[in-house]
Every structure is written in structure tokens, then in C-alpha cells.
C-alpha positions in Angstrom: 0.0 0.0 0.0 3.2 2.1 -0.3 3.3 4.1 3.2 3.5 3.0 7.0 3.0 5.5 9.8 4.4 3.9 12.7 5.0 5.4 16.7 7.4 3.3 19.2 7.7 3.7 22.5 11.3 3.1 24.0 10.4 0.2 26.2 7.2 -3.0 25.4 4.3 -1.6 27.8 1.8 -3.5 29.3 -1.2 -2.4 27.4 -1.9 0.0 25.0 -4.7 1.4 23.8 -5.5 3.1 20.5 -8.4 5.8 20.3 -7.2 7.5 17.4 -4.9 7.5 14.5 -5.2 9.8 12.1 -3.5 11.0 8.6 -5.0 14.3 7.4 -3.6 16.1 4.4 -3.1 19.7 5.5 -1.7 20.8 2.1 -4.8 21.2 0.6 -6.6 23.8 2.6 -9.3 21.3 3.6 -7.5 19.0 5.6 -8.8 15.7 3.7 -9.0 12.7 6.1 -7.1 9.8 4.7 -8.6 6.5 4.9 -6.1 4.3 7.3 -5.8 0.8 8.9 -4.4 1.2 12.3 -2.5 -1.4 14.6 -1.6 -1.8 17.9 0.2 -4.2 20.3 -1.5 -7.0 21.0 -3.7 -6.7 17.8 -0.7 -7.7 15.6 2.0 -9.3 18.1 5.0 -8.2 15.6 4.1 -4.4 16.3 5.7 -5.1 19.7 6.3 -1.6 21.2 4.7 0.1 18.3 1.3 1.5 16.9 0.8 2.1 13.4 -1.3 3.0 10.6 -1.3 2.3 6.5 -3.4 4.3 4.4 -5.8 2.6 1.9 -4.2 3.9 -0.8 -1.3 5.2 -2.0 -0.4 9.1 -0.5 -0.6 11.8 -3.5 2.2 14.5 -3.2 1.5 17.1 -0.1 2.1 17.6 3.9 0.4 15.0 6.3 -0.7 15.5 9.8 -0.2 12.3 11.9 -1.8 11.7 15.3 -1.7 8.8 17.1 -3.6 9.1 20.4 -4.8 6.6 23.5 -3.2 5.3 26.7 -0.3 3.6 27.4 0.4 1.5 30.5 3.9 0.4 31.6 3.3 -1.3 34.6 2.7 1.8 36.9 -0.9 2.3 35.5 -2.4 3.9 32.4 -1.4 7.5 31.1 -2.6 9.6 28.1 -0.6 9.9 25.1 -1.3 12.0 22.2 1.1 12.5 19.4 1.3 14.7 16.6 3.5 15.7 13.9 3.6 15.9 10.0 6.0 15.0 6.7 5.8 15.7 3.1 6.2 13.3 0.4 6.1 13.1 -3.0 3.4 10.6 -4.9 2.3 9.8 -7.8 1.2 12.5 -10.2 -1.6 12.9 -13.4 0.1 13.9 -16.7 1.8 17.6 -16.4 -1.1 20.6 -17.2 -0.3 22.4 -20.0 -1.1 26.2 -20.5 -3.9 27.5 -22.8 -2.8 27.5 -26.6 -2.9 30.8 -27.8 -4.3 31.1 -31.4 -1.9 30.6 -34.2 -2.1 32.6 -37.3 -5.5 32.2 -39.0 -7.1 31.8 -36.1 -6.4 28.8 -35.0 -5.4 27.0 -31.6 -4.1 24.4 -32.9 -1.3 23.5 -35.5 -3.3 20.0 -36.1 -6.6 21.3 -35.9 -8.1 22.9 -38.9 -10.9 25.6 -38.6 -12.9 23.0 -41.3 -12.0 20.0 -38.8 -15.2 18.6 -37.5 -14.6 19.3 -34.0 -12.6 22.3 -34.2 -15.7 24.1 -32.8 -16.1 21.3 -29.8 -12.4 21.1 -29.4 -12.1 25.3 -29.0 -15.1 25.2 -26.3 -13.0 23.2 -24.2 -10.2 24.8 -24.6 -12.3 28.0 -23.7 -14.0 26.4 -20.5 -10.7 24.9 -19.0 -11.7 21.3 -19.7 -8.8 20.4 -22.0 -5.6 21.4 -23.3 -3.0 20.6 -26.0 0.8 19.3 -26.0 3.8 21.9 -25.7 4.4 21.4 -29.2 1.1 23.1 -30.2 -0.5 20.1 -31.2 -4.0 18.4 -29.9 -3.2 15.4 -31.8 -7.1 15.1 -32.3 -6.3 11.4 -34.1 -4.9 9.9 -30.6 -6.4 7.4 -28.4 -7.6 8.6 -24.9 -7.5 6.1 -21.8 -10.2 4.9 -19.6 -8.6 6.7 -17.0 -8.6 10.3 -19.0 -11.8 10.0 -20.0 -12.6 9.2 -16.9 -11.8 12.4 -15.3 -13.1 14.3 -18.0 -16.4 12.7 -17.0 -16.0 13.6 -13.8 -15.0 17.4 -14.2 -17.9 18.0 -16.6 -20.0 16.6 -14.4 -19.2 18.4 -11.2 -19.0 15.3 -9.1 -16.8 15.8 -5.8 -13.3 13.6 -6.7 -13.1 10.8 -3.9 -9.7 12.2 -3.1 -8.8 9.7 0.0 -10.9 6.8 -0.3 -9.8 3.7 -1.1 -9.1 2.8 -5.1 -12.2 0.5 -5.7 -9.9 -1.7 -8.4 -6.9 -3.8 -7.8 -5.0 -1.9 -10.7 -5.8 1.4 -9.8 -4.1 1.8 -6.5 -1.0 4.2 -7.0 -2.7 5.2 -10.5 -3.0 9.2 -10.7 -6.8 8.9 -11.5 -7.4 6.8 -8.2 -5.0 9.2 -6.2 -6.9 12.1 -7.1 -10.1 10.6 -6.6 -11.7 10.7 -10.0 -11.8 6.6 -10.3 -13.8 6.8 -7.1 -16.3 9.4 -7.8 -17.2 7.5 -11.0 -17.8 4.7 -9.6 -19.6 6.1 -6.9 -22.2 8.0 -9.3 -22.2 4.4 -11.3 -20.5 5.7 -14.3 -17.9 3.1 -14.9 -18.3 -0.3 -12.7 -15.2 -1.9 -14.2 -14.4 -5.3 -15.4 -15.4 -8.9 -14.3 -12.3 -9.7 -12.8 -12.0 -6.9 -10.7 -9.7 -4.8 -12.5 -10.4 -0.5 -14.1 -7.4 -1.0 -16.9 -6.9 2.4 -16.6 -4.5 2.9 -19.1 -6.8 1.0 -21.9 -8.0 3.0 -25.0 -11.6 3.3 -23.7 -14.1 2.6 -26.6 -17.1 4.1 -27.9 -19.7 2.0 -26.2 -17.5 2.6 -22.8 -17.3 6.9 -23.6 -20.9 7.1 -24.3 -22.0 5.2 -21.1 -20.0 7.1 -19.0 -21.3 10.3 -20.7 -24.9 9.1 -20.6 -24.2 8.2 -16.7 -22.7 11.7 -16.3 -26.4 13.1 -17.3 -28.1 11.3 -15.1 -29.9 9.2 -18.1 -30.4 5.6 -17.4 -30.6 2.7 -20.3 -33.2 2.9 -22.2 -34.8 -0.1 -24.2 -35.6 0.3 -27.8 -38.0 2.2 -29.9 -40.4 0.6 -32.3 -38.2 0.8 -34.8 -35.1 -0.6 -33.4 -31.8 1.1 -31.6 -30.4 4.0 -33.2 -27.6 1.7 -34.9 -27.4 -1.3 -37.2 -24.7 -3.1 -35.1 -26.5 -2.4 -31.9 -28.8 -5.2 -30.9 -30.2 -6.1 -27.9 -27.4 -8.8 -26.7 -25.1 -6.1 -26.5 -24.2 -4.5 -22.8 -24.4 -1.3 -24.2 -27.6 -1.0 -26.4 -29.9 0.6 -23.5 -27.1 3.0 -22.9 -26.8 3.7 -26.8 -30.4 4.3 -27.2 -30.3 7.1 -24.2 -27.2 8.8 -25.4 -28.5 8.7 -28.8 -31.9 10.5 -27.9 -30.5 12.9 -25.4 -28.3 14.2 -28.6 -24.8 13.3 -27.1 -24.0 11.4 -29.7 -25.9 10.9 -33.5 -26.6 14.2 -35.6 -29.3 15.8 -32.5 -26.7 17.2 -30.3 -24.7 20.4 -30.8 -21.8 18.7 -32.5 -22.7 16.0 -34.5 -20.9 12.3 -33.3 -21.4 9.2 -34.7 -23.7 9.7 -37.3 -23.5 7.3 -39.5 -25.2 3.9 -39.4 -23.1 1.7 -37.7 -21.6 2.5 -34.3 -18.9 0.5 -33.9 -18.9 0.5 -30.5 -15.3 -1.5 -29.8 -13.7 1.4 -31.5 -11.2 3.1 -29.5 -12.1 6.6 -28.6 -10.4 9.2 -30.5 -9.2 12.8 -28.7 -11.2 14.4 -31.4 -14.7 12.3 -30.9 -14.0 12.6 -26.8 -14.2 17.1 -27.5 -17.3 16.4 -29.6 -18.9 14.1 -26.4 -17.8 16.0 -23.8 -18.6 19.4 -25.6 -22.2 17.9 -26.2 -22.5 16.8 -22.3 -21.8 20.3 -20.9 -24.4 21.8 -23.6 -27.2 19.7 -21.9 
């Protein structure tokens, strides 16, 4: 779990008790409680002199304020202790935030992105709103694959849930990850907008695909599957068999995806909904969301 927050005491005492041990991260202005284990002798005989505490999950960068507090009893009766004191570390970190591209000549914000491109307009509304940005070489590379875990937190953002910054990563491979550290893993799965795969695992570095964007968009609206119309879900590959199809049909007639919305997505007949997720189609999504 990465970090253990131990206190000794000099010589084995009798008994110990434990009535609090706490981590709170103070660098935030909030101080955020961190979800922790704690020990004590007696409860785990290799402690010996020693009570401790492990966080759930690993520590993001910041300052921590530890206390552990109880009683302690070396033979002479019971007295309070109450211990306090902090330490700074560095953990793991989401991909560096780039500054707002200025517009090039002609206008645009982008070396890659034409003003004819079809989601120039989506892809400038984020820009303008804070939501995305480019790569230091001026580039938005709108061709590129975005993961589970970036499209995760755009989710998130857009939607205005509160980031589970200190709860425990609710995947085996997302402890550590930057998405989990910050909380945006959590507060997805807490709103029910991604529940993972049937082994237990978030893959957050996976390409997410169309069917996974659009449920997670859909989720993020507070739409719910939907079965299908008379006539059929929206798409010729989208049948009833499919995991997806309820959450196709509600994302279709909400106009976040299919030729309703603002910016047009996925508009032809076919979905193709195991196609990875372009940066492009993931501007036009999210740009249709936060027009809702």
C-alpha cells in the first residue's frame, strides 16, 4: 500500500490502547482525512512496542498530519498519550497541465486542428472552459487514443462530481494510478458511471471505446438505459445482446451522440462501438454533455 505510519515507545508496555490514528492532508486547505488501517500491540504481536497505521491507498504529493492518540500503561498504571507531527512526500502524479494554446495565425489553436475540422468548434469550447488542453508542441493530436482513466476524469470534471480524493481505489490496478490518487476513479464509480471489469480490474491505461465513452457520458447526465423504440436502436450493429444498447439508445436521444446534439458524433449507421475513442470524438462528447 506504499506508506507505513508507525509510533514506538522506548520500552514493550503492558497495554496500549489506540483511540485515534489519524492522517489528514493539510496541504490542501481542507485537511482531507485519509482512509487508514491502524495497529496496535496485542492486535498484531510483531508491532511489539509500536502503533501504526497504512493508508488505503497510496499518498498523493502534499504535507500529512499524523496523530496517534490513547493510553499507554507500563506497569505503573495507564497515562494519556497524544502525538502529533507531519511529513511531506512526493506521490504519484496525473500527466503535467499544459497552458492555454494561444491562437496561431488564422485563427487557430491548434497546428493539427483545422478551422474546417469537424470538431474544431467542440475542441475550442473546451479549450475556452478549461476542460482540455494541447501538448507543448502546439499540437491536440485530435487522431490519438484517450484512456479509460482520462476520460474518466473528464467525466468527472464536466459533471461536477466531488473527486473521492482519500478513499480507497475501488480496483486492484488502480491503486497508485493518478486517477485513483486524485479521486476521480472513485467518484465515478460512486455515481455508477464506470463499474469496471469482471475480474475486478479498471485498466486504466486501456483506449476506452465508444460504447465505454458514451456510457459514462450518458451516466454523467443522469440518463439511465433505455430499451428500444419501435423501430429498433439507433444503430445497425446495436442489438439487444449487447451490454451497451440501453445506454446507446439514451445517449443517442438525449443528442450526445448521433446528428441531435450540438456537435454532431457518430452519425452514421453503424456504431462500432469497440472502436477506440479518438481525442477528437471525446471534444465532440464532452462538448455535447456540458451543452445539456
Amino acid at each position: 500500500m506504499g506508506y507505513t505510519v508507525t509510533l514506538t515507545f522506548e520500552k514493550r508496555p503492558v497495554a496500549v490502547t489506540l483511540s485515534a490514528a489519524t492522517l489528514t492532508l493539510a496541504s490542501d486547505g481542507g485537511g482531507s482525512g485519509v482512509q487508514v488501517m491502524s495497529f496496535r500491540p496485542g492486535h498484531d504481536d510483531h508491532l511489539n512496542s509500536t502503533v501504526a497505521m497504512i493508508p488505503y491507498s497510496p499518498l498523493a504529493a502534499g504535507t500529512y498530519e499524523v496523530r496517534f492518540a490513547g493510553t499507554v500503561d507500563f506497569g505503573q498504571g495507564p497515562a494519556a498519550y497524544d502525538e502529533r507531527w507531519s511529513f511531506t512526500t512526493v506521490g504519484a502524479s496525473p500527466p503535467p497541465v499544459q497552458p492555454q494554446p494561444q491562437p496561431q495565425p488564422g485563427g487557430q489553436l491548434f497546428s493539427d486542428v483545422s478551422p474546417d475540422h469537424p470538431a474544431a468548434g467542440a475542441i475550442a469550447h473546451l479549450v475556452s472552459v478549461g476542460a482540455i488542453s494541447g501538448y507543448p508542441d502546439g499540437t491536440y493530436r485530435p487522431s490519438s487514443q484517450v484512456t479509460r482513466a482520462e476520460f474518466a476524469k473528464l467525466v468527472v470534471e464536466a459533471a461536477g462530481w466531488t473527486r473521492g480524493t482519500g478513499e480507497p481505489p475501488p480496483f486492484a490496478d488502480s491503486a497508485g494510478h493518478w486517477a485513483a490518487q486524485l479521486g476521480y476513479i472513485q467518484a465515478a464509480v460512486r455515481a455508477g458511471a464506470i463499474n469496471g471489469f469482471p475480474d475486478g480490474t479498471f485498466r486504466p491505461q486501456d483506449p476506452v471505446t465508444r460504447a465505454q465513452a458514451l456510457k459514462m457520458a450518458a451516466a454523467a447526465c443522469g440518463l439511465r438505459e433505455e430499451p428500444a423504440p419501435p423501430g429498433g436502436y439507433p444503430y445497425a450493429d446495436v442489438h439487444g445482446g449487447l451490454w451497451y444498447a440501453g445506454w446507446t439508445q439514451s445517449a443517442r436521444a438525449a443528442g450526445l451522440i448521433g446528428g441531435a446534439g450540438r456537435w454532431p458524433l457518430w452519425t452514421s449507421a453503424a456504431l462500432h462501438g469497440d472502436t477506440h475513442m479518438t481525442r477528437a470524438e471525446a471534444a465532440l462528447l464532452i462538448s455535447n454533455l456540458l451543452s445539456r
